[in-house]
C-alpha positions in Angstrom: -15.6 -19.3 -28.0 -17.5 -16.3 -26.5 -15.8 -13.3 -25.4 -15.9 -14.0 -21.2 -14.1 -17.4 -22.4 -11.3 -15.5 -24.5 -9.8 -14.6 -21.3 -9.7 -17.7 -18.5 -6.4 -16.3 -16.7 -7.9 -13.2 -15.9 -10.4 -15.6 -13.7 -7.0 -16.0 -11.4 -7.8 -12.7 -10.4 -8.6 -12.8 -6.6 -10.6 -9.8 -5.2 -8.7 -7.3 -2.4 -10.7 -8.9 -0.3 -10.1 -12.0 -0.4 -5.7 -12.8 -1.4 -4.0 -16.1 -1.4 -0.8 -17.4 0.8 2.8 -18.6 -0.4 3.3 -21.9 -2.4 3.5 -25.0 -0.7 6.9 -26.2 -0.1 7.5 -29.9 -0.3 6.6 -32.3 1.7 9.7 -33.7 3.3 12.3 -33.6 6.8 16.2 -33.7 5.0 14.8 -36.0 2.4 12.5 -38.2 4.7 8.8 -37.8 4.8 7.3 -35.9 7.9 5.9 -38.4 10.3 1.8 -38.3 9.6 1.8 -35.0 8.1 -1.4 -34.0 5.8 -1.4 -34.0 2.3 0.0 -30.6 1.0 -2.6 -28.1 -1.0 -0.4 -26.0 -2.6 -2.0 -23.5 -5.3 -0.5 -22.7 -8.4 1.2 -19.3 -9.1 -0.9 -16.6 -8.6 -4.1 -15.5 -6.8 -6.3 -18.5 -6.3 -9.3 -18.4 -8.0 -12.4 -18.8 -5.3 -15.5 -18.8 -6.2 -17.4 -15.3 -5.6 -20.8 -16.8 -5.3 -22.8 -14.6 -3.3 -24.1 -15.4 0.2 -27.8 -15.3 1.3 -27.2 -15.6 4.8 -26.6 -13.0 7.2 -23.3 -12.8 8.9 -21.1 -10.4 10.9 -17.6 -10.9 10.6 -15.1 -12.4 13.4 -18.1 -12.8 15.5 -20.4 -14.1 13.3 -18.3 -14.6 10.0 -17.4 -13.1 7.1 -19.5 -15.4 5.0 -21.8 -13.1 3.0 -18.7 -10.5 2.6 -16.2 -13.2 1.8 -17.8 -15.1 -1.0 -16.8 -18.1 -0.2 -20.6 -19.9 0.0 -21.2 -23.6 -0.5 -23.0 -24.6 -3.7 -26.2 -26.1 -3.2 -25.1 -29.3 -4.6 -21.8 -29.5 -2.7 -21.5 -32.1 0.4 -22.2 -30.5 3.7 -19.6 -29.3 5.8 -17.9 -32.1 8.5 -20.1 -31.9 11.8 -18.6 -29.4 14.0 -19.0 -31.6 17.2 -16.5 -34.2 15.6 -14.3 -31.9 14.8 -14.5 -29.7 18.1 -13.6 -33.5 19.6 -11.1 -34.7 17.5 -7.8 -35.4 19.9 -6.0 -37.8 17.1 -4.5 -36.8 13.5 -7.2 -37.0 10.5 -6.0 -38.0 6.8 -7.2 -35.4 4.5 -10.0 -35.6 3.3 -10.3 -35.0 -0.4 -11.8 -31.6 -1.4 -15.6 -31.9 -2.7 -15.6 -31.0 -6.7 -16.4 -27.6 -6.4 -13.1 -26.8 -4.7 -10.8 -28.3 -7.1 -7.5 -27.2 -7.7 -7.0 -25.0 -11.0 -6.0 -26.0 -14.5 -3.4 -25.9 -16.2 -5.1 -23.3 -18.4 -5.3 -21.4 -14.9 -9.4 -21.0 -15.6 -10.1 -21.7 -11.6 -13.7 -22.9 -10.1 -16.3 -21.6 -11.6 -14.6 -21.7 -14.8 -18.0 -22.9 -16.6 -19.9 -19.7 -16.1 -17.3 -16.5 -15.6 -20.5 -14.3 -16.2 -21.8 -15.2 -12.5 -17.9 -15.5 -10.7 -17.1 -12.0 -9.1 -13.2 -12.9 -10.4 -14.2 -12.3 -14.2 -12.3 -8.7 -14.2 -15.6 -8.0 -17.2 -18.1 -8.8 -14.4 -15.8 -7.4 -11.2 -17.7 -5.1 -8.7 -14.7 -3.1 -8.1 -12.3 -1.8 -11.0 -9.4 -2.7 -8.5 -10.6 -6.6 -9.4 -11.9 -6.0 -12.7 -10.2 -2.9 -14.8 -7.0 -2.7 -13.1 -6.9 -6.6 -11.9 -3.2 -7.4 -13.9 -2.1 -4.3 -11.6 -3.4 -5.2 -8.6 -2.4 -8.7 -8.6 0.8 -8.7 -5.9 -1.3 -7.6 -3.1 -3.6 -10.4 -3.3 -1.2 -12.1 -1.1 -1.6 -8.8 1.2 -5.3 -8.1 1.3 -7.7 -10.7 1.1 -9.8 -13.2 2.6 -7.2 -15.8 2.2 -4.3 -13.6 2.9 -5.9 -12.7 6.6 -6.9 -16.4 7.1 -3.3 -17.6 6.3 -2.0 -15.0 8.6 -4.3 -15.4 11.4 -2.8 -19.3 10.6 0.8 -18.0 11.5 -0.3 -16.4 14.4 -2.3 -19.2 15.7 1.0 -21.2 15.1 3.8 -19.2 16.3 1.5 -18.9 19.4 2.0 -22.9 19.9 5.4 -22.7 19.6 5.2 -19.9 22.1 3.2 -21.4 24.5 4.9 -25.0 24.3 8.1 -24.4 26.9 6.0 -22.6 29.5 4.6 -26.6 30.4 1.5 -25.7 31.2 1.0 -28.3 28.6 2.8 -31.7 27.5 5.5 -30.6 25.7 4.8 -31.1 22.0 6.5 -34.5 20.3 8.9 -34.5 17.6 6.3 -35.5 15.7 3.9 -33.1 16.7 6.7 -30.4 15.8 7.3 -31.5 12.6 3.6 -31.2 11.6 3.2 -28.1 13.0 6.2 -26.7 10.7 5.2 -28.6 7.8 2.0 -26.8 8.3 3.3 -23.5 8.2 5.2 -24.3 5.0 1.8 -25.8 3.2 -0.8 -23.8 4.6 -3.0 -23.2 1.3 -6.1 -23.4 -0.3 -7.4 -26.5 0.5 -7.0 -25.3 4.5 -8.6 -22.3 3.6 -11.7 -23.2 1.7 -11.7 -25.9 5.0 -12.4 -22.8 7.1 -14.8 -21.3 5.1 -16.6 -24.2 5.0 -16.4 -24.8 8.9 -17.6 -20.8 9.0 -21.0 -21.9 7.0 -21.7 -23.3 10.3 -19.6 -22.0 13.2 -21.0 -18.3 12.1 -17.3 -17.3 13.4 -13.8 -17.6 10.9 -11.3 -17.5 13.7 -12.7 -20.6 15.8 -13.2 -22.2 12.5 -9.6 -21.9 11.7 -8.6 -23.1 15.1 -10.8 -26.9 14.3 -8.9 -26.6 11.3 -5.9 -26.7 13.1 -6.8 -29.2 15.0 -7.9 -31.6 12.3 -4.5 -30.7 10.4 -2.0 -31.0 13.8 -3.9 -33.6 14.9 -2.3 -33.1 18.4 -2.6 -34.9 21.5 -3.5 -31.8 23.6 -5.4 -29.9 20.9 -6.7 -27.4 22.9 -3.3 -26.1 22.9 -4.4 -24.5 20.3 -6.2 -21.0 20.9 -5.0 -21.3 24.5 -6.7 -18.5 26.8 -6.7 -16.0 23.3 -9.9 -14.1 21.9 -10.3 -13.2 18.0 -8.4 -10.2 18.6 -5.1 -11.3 20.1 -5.8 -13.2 16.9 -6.9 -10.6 14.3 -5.1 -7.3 15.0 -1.5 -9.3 15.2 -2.8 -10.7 11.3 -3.3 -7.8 10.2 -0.4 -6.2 11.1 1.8 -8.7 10.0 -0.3 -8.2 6.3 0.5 -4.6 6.6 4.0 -5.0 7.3 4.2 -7.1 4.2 2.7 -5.0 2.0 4.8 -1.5 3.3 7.9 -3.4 3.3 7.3 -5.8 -0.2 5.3 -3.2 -1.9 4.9 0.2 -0.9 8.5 1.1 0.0 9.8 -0.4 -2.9 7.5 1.4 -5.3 8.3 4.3 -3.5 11.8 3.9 -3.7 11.2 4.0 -7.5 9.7 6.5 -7.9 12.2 8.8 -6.4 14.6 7.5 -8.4 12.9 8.9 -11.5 12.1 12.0 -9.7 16.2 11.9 -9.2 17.0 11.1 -13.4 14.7 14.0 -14.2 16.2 16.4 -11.9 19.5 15.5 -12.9 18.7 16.1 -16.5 17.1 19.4 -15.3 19.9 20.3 -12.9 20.6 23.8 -14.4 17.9 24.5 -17.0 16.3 27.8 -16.4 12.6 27.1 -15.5 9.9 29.4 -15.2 7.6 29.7 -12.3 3.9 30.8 -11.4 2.8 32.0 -7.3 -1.1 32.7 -8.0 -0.6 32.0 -11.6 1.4 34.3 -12.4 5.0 34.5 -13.6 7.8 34.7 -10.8 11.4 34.5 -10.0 12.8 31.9 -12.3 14.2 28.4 -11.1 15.4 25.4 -12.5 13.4 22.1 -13.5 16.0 20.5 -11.4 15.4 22.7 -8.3 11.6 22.3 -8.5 11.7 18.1 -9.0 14.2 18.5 -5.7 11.0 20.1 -4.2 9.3 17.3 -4.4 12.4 14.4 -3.8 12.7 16.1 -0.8 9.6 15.6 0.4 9.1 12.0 -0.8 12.4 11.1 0.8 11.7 12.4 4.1 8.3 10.7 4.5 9.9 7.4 2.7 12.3 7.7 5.8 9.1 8.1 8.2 7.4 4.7 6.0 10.4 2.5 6.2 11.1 3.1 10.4 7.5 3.0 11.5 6.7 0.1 13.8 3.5 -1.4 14.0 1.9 -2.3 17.5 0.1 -5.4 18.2 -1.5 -6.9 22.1 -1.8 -10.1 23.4 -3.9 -9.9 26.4 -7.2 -11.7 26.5 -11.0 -10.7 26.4 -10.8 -7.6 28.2 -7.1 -7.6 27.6 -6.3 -8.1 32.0 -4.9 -11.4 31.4 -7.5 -13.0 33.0 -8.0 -16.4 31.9 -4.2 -17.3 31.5 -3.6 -16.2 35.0 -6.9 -18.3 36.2 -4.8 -21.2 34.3 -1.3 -20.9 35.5 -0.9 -17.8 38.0 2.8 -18.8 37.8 3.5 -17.6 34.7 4.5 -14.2 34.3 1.9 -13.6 31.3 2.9 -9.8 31.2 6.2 -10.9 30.0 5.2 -13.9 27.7 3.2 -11.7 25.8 5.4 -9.1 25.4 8.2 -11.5 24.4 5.5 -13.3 21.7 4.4 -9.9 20.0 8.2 -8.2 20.0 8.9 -11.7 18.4 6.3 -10.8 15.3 8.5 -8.0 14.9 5.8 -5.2 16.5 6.1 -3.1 19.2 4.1 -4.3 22.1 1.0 -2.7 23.4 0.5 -3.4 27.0 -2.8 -1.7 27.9 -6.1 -2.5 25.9 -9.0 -3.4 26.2 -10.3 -7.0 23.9 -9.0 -5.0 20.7 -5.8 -3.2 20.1 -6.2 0.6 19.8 -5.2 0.7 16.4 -3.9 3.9 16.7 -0.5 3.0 15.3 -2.6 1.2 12.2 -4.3 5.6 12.1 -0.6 6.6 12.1 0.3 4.6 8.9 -3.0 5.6 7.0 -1.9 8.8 7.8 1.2 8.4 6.5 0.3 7.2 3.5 -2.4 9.9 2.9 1.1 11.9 3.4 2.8 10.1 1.1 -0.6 10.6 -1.3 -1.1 14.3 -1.1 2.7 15.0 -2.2 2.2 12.6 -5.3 -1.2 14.2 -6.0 1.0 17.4 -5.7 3.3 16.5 -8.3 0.7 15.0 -10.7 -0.9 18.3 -10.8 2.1 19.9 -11.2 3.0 17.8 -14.3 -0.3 18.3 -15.3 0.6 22.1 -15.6 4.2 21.3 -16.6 2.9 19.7 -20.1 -0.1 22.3 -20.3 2.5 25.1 -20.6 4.7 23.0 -23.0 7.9 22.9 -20.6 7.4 19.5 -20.5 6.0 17.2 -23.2 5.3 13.3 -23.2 6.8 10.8 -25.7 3.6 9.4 -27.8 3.2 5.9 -28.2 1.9 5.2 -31.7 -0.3 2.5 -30.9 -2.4 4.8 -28.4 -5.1 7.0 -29.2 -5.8 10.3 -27.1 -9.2 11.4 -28.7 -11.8 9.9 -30.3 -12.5 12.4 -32.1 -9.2 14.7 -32.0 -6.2 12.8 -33.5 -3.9 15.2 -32.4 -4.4 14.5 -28.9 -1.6 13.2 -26.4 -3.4 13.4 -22.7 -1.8 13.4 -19.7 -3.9 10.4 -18.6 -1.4 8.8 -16.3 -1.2 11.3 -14.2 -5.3 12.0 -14.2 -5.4 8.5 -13.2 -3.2 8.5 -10.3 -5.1 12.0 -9.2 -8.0 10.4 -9.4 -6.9 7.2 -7.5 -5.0 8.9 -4.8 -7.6 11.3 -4.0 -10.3 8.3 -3.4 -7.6 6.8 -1.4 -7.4 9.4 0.7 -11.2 9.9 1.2 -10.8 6.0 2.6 -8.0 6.4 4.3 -8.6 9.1 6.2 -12.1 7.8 7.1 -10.5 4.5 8.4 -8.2 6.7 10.3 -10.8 8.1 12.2 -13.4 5.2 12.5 -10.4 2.3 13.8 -9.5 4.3 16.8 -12.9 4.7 18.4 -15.1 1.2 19.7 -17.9 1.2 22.0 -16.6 0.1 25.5 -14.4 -3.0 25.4 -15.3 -3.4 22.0 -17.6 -3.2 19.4 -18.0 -5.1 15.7 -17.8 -1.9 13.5 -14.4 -1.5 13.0 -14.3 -4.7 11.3 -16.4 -4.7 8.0 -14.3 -1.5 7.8 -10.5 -3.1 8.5 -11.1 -5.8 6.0 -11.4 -2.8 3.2 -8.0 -1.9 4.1 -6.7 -3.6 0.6 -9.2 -1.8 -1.0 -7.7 1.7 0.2 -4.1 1.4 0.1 -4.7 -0.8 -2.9 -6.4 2.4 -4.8 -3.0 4.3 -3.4 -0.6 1.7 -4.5 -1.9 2.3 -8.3 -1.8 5.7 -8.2 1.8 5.9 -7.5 2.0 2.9 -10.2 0.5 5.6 -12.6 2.5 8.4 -11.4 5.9 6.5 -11.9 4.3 5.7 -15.5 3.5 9.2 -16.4 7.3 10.3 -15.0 8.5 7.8 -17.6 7.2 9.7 -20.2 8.0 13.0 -19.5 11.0 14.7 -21.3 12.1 18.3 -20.7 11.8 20.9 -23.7 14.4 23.4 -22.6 14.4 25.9 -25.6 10.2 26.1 -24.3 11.1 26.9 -20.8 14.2 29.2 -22.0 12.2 31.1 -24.1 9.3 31.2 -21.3 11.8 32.8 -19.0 13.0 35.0 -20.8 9.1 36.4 -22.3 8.7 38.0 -19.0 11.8 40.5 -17.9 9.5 42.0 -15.1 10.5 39.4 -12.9 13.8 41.3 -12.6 12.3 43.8 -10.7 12.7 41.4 -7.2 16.6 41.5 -7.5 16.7 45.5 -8.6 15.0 46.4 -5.7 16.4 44.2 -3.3 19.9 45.7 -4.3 19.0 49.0 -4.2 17.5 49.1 -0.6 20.9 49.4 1.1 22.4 52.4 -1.5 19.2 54.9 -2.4 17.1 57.4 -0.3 12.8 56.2 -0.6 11.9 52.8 -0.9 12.8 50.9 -3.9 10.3 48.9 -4.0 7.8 51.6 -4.4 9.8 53.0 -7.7 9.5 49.3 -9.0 5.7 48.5 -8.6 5.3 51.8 -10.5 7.3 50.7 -13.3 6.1 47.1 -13.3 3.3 46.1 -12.1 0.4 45.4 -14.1 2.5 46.2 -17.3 4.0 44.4 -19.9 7.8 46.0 -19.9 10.9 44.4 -22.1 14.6 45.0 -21.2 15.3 48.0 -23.0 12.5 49.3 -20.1 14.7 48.5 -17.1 17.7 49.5 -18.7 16.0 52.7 -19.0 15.1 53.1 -15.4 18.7 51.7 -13.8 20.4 54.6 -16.1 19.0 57.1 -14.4 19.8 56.0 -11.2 22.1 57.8 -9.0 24.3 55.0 -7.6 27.9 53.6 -7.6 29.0 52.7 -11.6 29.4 48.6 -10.3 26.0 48.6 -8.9 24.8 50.1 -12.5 27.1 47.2 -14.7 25.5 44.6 -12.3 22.5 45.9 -12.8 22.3 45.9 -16.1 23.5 42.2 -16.5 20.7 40.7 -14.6 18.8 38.6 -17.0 15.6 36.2 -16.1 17.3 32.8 -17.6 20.6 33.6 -15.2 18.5 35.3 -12.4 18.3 31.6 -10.3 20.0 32.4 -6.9 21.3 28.7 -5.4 18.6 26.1 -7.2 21.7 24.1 -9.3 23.2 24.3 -6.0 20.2 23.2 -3.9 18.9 20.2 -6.2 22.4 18.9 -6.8 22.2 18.7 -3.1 18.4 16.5 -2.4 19.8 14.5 -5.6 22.9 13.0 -3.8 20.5 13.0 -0.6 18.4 10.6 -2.6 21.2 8.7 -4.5 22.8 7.8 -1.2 19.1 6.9 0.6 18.7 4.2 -2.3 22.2 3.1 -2.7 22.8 4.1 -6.0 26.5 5.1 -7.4 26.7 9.2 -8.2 27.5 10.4 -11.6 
């Protein structure tokens, strides 16, 4: 066994671009079969496992298919794709064919096509092009079904779907049988890999993914009026409503709840640090004390606000047509208040509706999010470095697994690589992100192809952001609080005092205080037995002097217990959980 064939599951590993749909659900009506519904193609659990073979021809995405990007070419030995014309024609239901050999399902050993020779298959995570799909695969392995090539193709699927169902009561149309019906939601329930490499293979010829997913429709409805299906709607009204509905899914089945975690950690270590004195730096230097509660409620507050802003944002999606003026559905049926019945269709995807586009939606709301999330990203990126500082001073220290080695060379070593990582990924997330927030909002005239080579890297982005939040939440969990280091921190630099001794002396004494204090403190290294000094000689009220005199660093922390005990039950309540 060679070393590429030690590790067949990892060939499971679908690229970012390129993510699979939900299992199939069975095939049956309250225990009866569907009437002439298609075989089901359900994939196994897990990304399917396509093969990455790289395409020599040209393409161009929605308008001239994703072929070369998607991977997805035909072997040279593999039978030729069904003559378009036939299909374009078909008006009855076709049996399913049975998938050519070099689209078979998986094993049970979960190696996937191109099992034989993982050196050439883009899904060996040894041989990936991106560490997303190669060093970081087992990570990145629930937003497959997010962003990917078979993740966009099953949603432009429920789009194309819904759409029907949509479009059915208006009557423009027959209405659809019971029959019809029936396949159409089986068809939602077992849209899979078998309809997808059916697209693909369509696409080798088409040169354009969304008409070939609408012949696949139609071979798979098999409907009287199949051209229903795709009714008056460009790749657009198509595409950005897919998309969307992929981001939704990853905010809400991802993103939130990964965010949601990690400010629950944020919350157990600021608990633990409530009321621990905690020494600070402004340029590097030491400055008034706080509390490593206080400063972790810095960043829970922060987090929490913008998880707020995450959880209500609503996504925008159009439904207009080629220009987006309604044209040819009004040419159709000028009856029909199209105005309304697309607004009705997209509020019913859950988005809000955007009335006035041109062929593509603005995509401004889609900048919003990135934006959002490069938010989100520069707070974490905040706190990593932070950390990073935290357990370079020695306030904070990680727990050390014994298995792990920091140094190859330095045995001693315990790195703060979790948080690196997530710097490192977040800050490449935002370079993306941002860039896609700029380049989606701007297309040539009614529309232009270069914003989609760029949308279909979405995964790719947010994917990079996604693990560095994983990594941050990891490095959180190792973090544990040396107080006696932090006490004995605070308390090294007395000078710090001189804030408070001033400040109370402004309303009592003649000059400025503040003046009298520089003199004594700045740029010098003085000790308690200093200040005591200088507040004895002061001419003010015997109480002021006492309370003078007791001012220490470690007690010197204004309202921070009260202030983080605050954000704490902020973010307890936000995520549910029970108070101590």
């Amino acid at each position: 066994m060679t070393l590429l064939q030690a590790h067949p599951s990892s060939r499971s590993a679908l690229p970012l671009s390129s993510a699979p749909c939900l299992d199939a659900a069975e095939t049956t009506n309250g225990g009866a079969a569907l009437p002439a519904a298609p075989e089901a193609g359900p994939w196994p659990s897990g990304a399917p496992p396509f093969d990455r073979t790289v395409s020599s021809r040209p393409g161009s995405d929605d308008e001239g298919g994703a072929f070369a990007r998607g991977g997805f070419e035909r072997p040279v030995d593999a039978p030729a794709p069904a003559p378009v014309a036939a299909v374009a024609s078909s008006t009855t239901p076709t049996a399913r064919e049975e998938p050519p050999a070099h689209a078979s399902r998986t094993s049970e050993t979960n190696q996937g096509l191109g099992a034989t020779s993982p050196a050439a298959s883009g899904l060996e995570p040894l041989h990936a092009l991106s560490p997303l799909d190669g060093r970081y695969a087992a990570q990145m392995a629930p937003l497959r079904a997010c962003f990917s090539e078979a993740a966009l193709i099953a949603a432009r699927a429920e789009v194309e779907l819904r759409f029907l169902l949509a479009l059915d009561p208006l009557g423009i149309f027959p209405p659809l049988s019971p029959e019809e019906l029936a396949r159409l939601a089986h068809l939602r329930e077992t849209f899979g890999e078998a309809e997808c490499r059916r697209v693909k293979e369509l696409e080798a010829t088409l040169r354009h993914d969304v008409k070939a997913l609408e012949l696949v429709l139609r071979e798979r409805l098999g409907l009287r009026h199949p051209t229903m299906i795709h009714f008056g709607l460009t790749s657009e009204d198509v595409n950005n409503l897919a998309y969307s509905l992929l981001l939704s899914r990853f905010r809400d089945q991802h993103q939130v709840p990964l965010l949601r975690r990690l400010l629950g950690r944020l919350a157990d270590l600021a608990e633990a640090g409530l009321a621990v004195p905690f020494p600070t730096r402004t340029h590097g230097q030491p400055a008034s004390p706080s509390t490593a509660g206080k400063e972790l409620a810095v960043f829970l507050q922060r987090l929490r606000r913008l998880l707020l802003r995450l959880t209500e944002f609503a996504f925008r999606g159009k439904c207009s047509g080629a220009t987006g003026t309604y044209a040819a559905w009004m040419a159709a049926d000028p009856h029909v208040d199209w105005i309304a019945f697309s607004c009705d269709f997209v509020q019913s995807l859950g988005f809000e509706w955007n009335p006035l586009t041109t062929q593509i939606e603005d995509h401004d709301g889609w900048a919003e999010f990135l934006n959002l999330t490069r938010q989100i990203n520069n707070v974490v990126i905040d706190l990593d470095q932070d950390a990073w500082l935290w357990m370079m001073e020695g306030w904070y220290r990680q727990s050390a697994d014994p298995a792990e080695i920091g140094s190859s060379t330095m045995p001693h070593k315990v790195n703060p690589i979790r948080f690196e990582n997530s710097e490192g990924n977040l800050l490449l997330a935002n370079a993306l992100l941002g860039f896609m927030a700029d380049k989606l909002c701007r297309s040539r005239l009614q529309r232009d192809l270069s914003d989609s080579t760029v949308t279909r890297n979405l995964g790719v982005a947010l994917g990079h952001s996604w693990l560095g939040w994983q990594e941050t939440l990891a490095g959180l969990a190792t973090l544990q609080l040396d107080q006696a280091r932090c006490l004995e921190a605070v308390r090294a630099c007395p000078a710090v005092l001189a804030e408070p001794v001033q400040t109370m002396l402004r309303p009592v004494v003649d000059g400025d205080p503040y003046d009298r204090l520089r003199t004594l403190t700045r740029g010098r290294a003085i000790g308690l037995a200093d200040l005591a000094a200088f507040i004895d000689r002061l001419e003010v009220d015997p109480d002021l002097k006492r309370r003078l005199r007791e001012l220490r660093p470690e007690t010197y922390l204004g309202e921070a217990v009260r202030l983080a005990a605050s954000e704490i039950g902020e973010v307890r309540s936000l995520l549910g959980e029970v108070q101590p």
